[in-house]
VOBA-1610 file (N, C-alpha, C; in pm, whole numbers, padded with zeros to 5 digits, always signed):
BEGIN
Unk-20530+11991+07981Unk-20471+11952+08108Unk-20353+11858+08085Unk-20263+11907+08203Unk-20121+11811+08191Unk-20118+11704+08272Unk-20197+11705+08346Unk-20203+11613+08517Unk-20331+11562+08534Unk-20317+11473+08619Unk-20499+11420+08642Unk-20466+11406+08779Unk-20409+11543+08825Unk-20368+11534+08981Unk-20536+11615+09044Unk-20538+11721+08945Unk-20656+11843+08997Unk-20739+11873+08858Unk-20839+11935+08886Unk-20933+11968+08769Unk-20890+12086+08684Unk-20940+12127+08647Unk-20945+12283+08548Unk-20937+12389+08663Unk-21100+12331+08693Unk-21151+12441+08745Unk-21044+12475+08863Unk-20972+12382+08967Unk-20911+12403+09086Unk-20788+12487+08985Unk-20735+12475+08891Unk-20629+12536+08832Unk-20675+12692+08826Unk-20798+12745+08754Unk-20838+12818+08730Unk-20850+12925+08886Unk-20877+12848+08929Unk-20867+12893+09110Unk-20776+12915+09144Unk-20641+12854+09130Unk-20506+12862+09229Unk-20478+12925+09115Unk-20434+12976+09021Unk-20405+13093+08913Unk-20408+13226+08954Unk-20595+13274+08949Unk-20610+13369+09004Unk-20596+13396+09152Unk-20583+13318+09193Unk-20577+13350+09394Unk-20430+13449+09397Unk-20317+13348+09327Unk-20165+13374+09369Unk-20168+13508+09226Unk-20252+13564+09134Unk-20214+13692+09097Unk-20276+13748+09166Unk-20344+13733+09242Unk-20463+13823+09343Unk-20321+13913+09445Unk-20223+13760+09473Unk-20162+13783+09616Unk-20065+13877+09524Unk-20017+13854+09417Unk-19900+13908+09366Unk-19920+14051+09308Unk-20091+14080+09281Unk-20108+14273+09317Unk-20123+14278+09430Unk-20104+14165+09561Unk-20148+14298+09662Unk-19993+14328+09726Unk-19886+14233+09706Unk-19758+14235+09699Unk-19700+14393+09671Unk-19714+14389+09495Unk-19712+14503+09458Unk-19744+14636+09504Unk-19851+14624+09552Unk-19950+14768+09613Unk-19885+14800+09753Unk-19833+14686+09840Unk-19771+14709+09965Unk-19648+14746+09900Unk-19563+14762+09816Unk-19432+14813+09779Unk-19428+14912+09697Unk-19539+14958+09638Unk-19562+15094+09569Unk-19594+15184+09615Unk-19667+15149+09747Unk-19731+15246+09835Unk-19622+15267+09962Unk-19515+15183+09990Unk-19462+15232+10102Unk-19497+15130+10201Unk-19569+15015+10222Unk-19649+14948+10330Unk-19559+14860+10394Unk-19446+14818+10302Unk-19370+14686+10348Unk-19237+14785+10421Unk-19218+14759+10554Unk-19085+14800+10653Unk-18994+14723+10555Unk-18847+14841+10531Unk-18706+14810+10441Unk-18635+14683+10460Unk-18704+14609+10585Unk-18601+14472+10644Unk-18673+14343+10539Unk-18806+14422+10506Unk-18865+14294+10514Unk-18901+14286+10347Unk-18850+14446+10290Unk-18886+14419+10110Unk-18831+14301+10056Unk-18670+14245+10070Unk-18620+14195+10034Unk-18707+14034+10022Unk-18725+14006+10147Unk-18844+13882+10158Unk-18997+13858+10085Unk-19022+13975+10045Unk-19121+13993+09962Unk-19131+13989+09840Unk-18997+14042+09811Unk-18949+14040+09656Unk-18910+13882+09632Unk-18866+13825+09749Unk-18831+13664+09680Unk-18999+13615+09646Unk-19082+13624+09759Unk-19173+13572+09766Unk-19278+13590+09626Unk-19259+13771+09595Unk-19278+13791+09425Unk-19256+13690+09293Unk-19118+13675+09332Unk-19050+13592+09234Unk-19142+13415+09258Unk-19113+13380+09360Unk-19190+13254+09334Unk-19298+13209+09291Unk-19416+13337+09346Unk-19519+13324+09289Unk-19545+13313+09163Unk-19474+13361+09090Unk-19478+13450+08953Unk-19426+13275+08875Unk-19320+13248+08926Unk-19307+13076+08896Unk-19380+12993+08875Unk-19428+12960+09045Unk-19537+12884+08995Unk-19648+12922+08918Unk-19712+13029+08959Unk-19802+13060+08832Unk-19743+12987+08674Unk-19635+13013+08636Unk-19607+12980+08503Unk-19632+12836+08502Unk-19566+12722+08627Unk-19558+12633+08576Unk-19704+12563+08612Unk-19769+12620+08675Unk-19938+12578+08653Unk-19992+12582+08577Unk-19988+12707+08499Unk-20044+12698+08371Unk-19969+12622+08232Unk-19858+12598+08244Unk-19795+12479+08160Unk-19909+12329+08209Unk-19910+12346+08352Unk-19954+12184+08400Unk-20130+12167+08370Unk-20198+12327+08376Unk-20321+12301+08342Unk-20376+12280+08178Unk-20271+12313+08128Unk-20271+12346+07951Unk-20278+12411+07870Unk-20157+12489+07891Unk-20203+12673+07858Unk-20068+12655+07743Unk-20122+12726+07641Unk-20015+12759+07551Unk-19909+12753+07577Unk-19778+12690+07507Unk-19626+12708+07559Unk-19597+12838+07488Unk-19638+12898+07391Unk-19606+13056+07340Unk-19660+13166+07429Unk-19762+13134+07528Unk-19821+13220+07625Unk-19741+13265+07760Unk-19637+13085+07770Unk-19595+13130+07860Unk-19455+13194+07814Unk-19390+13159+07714Unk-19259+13223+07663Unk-19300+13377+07664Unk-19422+13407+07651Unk-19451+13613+07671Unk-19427+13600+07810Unk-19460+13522+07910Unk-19462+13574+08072Unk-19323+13533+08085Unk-19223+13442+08074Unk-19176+13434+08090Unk-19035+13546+08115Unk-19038+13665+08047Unk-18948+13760+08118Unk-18976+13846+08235Unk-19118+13828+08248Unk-19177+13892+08356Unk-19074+13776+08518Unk-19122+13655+08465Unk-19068+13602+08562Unk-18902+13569+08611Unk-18827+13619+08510Unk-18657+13631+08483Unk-18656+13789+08610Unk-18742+13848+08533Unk-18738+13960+08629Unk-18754+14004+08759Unk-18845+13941+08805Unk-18907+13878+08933Unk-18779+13775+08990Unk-18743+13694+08954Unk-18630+13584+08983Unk-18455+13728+09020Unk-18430+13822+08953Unk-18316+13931+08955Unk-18344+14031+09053Unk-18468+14079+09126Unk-18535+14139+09250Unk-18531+14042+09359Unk-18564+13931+09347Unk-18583+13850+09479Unk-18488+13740+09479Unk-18370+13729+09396Unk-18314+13561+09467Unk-18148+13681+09555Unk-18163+13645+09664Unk-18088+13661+09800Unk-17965+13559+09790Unk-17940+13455+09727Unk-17854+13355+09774Unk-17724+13441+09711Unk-17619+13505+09803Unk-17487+13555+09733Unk-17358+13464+09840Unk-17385+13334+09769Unk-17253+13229+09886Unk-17295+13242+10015Unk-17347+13284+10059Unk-17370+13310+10189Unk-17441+13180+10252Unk-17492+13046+10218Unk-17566+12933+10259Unk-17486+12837+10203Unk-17432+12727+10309Unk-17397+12567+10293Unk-17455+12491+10171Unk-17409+12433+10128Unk-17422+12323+10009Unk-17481+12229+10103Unk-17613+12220+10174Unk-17654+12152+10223Unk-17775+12124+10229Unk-17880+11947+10271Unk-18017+11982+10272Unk-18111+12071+10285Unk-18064+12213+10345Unk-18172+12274+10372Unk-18177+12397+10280Unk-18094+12408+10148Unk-18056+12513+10039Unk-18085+12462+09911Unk-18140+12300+09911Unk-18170+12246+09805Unk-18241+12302+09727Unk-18395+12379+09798Unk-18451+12447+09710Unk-18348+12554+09638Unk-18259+12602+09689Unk-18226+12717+09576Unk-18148+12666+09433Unk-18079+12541+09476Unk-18046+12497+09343Unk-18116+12455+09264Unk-18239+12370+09326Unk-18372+12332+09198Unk-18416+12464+09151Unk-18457+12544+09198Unk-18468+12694+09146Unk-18422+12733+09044Unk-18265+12783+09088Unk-18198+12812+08947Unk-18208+12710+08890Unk-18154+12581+08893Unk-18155+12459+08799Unk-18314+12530+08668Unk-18433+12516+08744Unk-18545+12549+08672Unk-18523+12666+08572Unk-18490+12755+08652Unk-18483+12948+08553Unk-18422+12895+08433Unk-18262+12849+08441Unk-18174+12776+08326Unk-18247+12694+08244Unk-18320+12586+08299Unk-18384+12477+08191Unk-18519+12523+08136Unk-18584+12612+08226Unk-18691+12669+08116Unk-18643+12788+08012Unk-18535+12871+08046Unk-18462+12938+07964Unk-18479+12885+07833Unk-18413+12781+07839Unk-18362+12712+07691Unk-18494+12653+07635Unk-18557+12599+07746Unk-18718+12546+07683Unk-18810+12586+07623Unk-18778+12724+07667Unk-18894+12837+07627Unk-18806+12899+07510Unk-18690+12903+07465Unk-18632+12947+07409Unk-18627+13076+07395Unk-18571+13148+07551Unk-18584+13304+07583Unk-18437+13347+07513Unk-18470+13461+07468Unk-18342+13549+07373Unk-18230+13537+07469Unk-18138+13572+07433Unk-18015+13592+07486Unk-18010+13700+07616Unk-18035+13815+07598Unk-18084+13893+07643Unk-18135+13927+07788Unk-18229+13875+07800Unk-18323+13772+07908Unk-18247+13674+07970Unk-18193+13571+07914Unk-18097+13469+07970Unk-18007+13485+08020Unk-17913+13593+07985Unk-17764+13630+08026Unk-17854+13714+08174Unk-17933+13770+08151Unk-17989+13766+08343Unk-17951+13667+08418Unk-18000+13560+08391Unk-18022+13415+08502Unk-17878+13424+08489Unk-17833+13457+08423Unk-17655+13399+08410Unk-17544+13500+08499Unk-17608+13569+08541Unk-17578+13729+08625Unk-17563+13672+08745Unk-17731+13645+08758Unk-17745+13605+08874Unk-17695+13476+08964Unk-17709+13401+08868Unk-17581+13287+08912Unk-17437+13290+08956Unk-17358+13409+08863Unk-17260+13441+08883Unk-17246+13494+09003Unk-17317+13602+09050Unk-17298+13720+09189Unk-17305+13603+09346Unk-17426+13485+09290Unk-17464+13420+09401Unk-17339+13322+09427Unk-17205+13340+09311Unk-17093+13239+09295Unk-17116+13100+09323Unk-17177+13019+09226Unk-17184+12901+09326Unk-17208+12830+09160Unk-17126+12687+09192Unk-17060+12657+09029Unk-17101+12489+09058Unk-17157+12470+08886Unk-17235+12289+08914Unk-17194+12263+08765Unk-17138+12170+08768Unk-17207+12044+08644Unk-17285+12064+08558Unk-17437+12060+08572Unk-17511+12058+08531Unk-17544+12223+08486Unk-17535+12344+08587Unk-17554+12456+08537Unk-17460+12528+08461Unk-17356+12432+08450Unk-17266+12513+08346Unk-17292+12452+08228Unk-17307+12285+08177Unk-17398+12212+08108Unk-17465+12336+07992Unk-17633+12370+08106Unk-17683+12468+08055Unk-17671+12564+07991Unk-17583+12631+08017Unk-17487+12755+07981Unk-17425+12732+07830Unk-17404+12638+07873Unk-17283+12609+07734Unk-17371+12619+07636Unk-17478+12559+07652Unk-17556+12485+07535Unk-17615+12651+07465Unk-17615+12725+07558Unk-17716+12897+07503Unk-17587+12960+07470Unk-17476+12960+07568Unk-17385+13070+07494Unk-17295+13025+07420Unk-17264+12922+07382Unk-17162+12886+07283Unk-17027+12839+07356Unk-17024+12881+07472Unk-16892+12895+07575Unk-16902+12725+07614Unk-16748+12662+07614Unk-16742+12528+07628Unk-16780+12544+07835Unk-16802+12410+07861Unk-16838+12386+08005Unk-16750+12356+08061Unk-16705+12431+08139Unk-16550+12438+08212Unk-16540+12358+08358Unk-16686+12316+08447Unk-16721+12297+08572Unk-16727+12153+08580Unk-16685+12093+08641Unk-16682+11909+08694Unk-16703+11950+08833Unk-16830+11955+08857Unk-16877+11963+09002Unk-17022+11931+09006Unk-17022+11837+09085Unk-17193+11843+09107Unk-17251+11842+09254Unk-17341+11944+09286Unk-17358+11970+09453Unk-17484+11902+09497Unk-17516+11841+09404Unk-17612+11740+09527Unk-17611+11578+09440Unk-17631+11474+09536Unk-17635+11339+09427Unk-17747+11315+09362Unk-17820+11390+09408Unk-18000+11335+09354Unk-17964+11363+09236Unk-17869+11402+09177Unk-17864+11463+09004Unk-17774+11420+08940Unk-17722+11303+09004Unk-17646+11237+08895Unk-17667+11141+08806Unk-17785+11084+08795Unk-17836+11031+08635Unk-17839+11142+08558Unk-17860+11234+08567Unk-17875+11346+08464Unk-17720+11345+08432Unk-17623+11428+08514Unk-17507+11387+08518Unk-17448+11338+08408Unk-17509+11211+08419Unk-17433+11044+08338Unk-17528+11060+08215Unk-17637+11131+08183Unk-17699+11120+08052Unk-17582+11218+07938Unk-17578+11324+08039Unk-17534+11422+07944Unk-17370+11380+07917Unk-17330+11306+07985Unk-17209+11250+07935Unk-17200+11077+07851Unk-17326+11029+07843Unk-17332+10910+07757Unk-17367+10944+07629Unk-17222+10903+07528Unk-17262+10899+07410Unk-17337+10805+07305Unk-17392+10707+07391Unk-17461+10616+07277Unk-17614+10667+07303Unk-17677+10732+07258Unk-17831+10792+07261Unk-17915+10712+07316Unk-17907+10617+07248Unk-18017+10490+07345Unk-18003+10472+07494Unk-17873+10459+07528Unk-17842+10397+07669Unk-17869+10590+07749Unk-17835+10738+07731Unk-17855+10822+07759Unk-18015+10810+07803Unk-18110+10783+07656Unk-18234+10819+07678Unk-18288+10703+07822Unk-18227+10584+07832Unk-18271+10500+07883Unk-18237+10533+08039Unk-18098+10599+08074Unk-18090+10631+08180Unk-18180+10706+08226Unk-18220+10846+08173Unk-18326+10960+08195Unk-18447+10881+08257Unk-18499+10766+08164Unk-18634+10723+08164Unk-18585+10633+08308Unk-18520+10570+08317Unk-18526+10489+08465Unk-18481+10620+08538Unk-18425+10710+08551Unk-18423+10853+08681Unk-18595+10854+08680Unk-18635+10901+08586Unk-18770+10982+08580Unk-18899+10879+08686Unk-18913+10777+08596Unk-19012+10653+08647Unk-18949+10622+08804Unk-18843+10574+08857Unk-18785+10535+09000Unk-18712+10608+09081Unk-18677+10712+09030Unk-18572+10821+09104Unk-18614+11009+09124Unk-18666+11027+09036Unk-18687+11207+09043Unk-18800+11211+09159Unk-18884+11184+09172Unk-18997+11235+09253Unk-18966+11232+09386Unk-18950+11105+09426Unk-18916+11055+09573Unk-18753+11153+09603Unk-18662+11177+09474Unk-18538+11253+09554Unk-18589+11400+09575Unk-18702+11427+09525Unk-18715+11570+09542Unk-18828+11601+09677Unk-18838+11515+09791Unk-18839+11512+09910Unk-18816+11668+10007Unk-18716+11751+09985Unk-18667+11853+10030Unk-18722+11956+09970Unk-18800+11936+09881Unk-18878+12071+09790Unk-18971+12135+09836Unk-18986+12247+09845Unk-19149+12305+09917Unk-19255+12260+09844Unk-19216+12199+09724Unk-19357+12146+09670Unk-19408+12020+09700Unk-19310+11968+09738Unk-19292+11812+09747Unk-19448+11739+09794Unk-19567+11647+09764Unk-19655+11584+09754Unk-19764+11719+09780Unk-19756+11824+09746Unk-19833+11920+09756Unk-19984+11881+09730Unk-19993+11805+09647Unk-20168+11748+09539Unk-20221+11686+09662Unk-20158+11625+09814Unk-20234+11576+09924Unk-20287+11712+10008Unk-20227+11819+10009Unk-20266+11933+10104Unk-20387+11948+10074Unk-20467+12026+10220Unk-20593+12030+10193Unk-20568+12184+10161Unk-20495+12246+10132Unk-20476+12382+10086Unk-20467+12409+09968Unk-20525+12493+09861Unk-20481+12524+09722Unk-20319+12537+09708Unk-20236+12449+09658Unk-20064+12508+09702Unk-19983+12442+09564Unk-20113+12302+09506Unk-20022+12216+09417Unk-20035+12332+09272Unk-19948+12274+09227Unk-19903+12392+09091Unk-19849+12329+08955Unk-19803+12143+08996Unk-19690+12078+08962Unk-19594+11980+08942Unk-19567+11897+08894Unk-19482+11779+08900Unk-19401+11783+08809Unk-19301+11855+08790Unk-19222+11837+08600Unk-19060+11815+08631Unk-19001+11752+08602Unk-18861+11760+08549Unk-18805+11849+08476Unk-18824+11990+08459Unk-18778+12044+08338Unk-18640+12015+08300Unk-18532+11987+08407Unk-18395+11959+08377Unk-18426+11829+08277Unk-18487+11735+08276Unk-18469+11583+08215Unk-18504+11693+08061Unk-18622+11764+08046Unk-18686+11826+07928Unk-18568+11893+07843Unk-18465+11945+07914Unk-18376+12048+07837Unk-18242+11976+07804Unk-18225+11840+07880Unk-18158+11727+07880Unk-18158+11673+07714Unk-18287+11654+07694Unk-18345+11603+07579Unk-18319+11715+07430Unk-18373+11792+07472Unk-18303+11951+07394Unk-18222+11954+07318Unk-18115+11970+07454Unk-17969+11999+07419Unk-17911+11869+07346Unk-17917+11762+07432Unk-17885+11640+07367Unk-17936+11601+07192Unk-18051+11599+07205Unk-18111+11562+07075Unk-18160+11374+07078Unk-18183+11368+07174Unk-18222+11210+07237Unk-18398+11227+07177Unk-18374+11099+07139Unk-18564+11072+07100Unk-18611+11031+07219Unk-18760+11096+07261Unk-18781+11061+07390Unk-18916+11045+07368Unk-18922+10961+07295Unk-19079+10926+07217Unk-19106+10788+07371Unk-19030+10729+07429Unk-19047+10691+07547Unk-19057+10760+07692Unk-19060+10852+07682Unk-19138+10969+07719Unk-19243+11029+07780Unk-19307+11045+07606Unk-19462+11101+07578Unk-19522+11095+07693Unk-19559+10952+07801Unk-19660+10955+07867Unk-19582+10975+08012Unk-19509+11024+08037Unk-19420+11023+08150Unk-19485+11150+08211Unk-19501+11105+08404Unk-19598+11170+08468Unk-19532+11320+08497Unk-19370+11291+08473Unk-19255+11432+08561Unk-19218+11499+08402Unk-19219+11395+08290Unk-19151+11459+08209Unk-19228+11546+08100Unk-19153+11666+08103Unk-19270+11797+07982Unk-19271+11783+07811Unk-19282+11643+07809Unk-19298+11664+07658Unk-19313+11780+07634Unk-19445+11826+07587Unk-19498+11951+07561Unk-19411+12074+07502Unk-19299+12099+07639Unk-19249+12219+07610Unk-19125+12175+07550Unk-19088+12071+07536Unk-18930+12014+07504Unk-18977+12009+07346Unk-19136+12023+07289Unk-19182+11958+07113Unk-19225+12114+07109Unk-19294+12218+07180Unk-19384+12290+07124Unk-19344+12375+07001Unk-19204+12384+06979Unk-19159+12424+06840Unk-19229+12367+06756Unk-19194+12194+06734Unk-19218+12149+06618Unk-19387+12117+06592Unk-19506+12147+06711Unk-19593+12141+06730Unk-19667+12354+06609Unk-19610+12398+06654Unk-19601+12520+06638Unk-19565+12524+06440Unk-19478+12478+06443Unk-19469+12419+06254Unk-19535+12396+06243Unk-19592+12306+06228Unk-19688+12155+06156Unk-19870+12269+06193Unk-19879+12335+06268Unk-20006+12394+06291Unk-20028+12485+06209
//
């Protein structure tokens, strides 16, 4: 276990429930069941599920090589269902779609998905035209291509921002760690997940930073101040060098 938000067993529960929902998804679109207006909404709804599933089982304690196999399942799922083509304001109520992609990109690199696979998310970013800071950041770091973008579309993300542009490592890592501890949770307010672990509904899945995780990555910052951090994924930012040494 990653959290001492929920037990095993409730993990083990909200796992299978949302693949339960995600064959019966399937079966209404193989069979013809879902009206043509409404596939499109289904297919997003595919894609999310298929998300969180992954990042539950990161949070309950499931192999990081288990999920790098699901993980193209869910690239795939993410190229069927994300709808955003410019068509929505750079505004509070679209936030989720940038934490979204933000996520696809930073587990990309986390999981260390082939090229292949990645230049998907990178498709799809492109068609949806919509250009950040931070997701070109990303980019750079997988394709070799320098980061051409000085834009950032929301403020909740500018310690990250200022890490990836501070060159003294210490003062970088130190910024991250004061975002993480006083700033990430409370700005992510606008999220559909947002204090989910209070619902009396099976819904929580989650608490991670993966952007701070791929931050660390790319950078090469020691984040041995870190380790016990409630948002931040050790785990998947080490499971390489965990994966050696075993």
């Amino acid at each position: 276990m990653r959290t001492n938000l929920k037990t095993q067993d409730y993990f083990n529960y909200f796992i299978n429930s949302e693949n339960q929902r995600i064959l019966k998804f399937d079966n209404w679109l193989e069979m013809g069941k879902v009206v043509e207006n409404r596939i499109p909404s289904i297919k997003r709804q595919l894609f999310i599920i298929s998300l969180n599933i992954l990042i539950a089982k990161y949070t309950s304690g499931y192999a990081i090589e288990e999920l790098r196999r699901e993980f193209p399942l869910v690239i795939n799922r993410f190229v069927e269902g994300w709808n955003d083509h410019d068509s929505t304001p750079e505004d509070d109520v679209h936030f989720d779609e940038y934490l979204l992609m933000l996520r696809m990109l930073s587990l990309g690199v986390l999981l260390e998905t082939n090229q292949y696979d990645f230049n998907k998310i990178i498709e799809v970013l492109h068609k949806s035209n919509r250009k950040d800071d931070l997701f070109s950041f990303i980019i750079s770091y997988k394709t070799g291509y320098p980061s051409m973008v000085n834009k950032l579309t929301y403020e909740q993300f500018r310690p990250l921002c200022e890490t990836t542009k501070e060159m003294d490592k210490n003062k970088a890592i130190a910024i991250l760690k004061n975002y993480l501890d006083n700033d990430w949770y409370k700005s992510m307010k606008l999220t559909y997940w947002y204090d989910n672990h209070k619902s009396k509904a099976d819904i929580f899945f989650g608490y991670w930073s993966f952007e701070s995780g791929v931050l660390v990555k790319i950078l090469g910052l020691d984040d041995t101040t870190l380790k016990n951090q409630p948002y931040y994924p050790y785990d998947m930012v080490h499971w390489r060098e965990t994966t050696i040494w075993n």
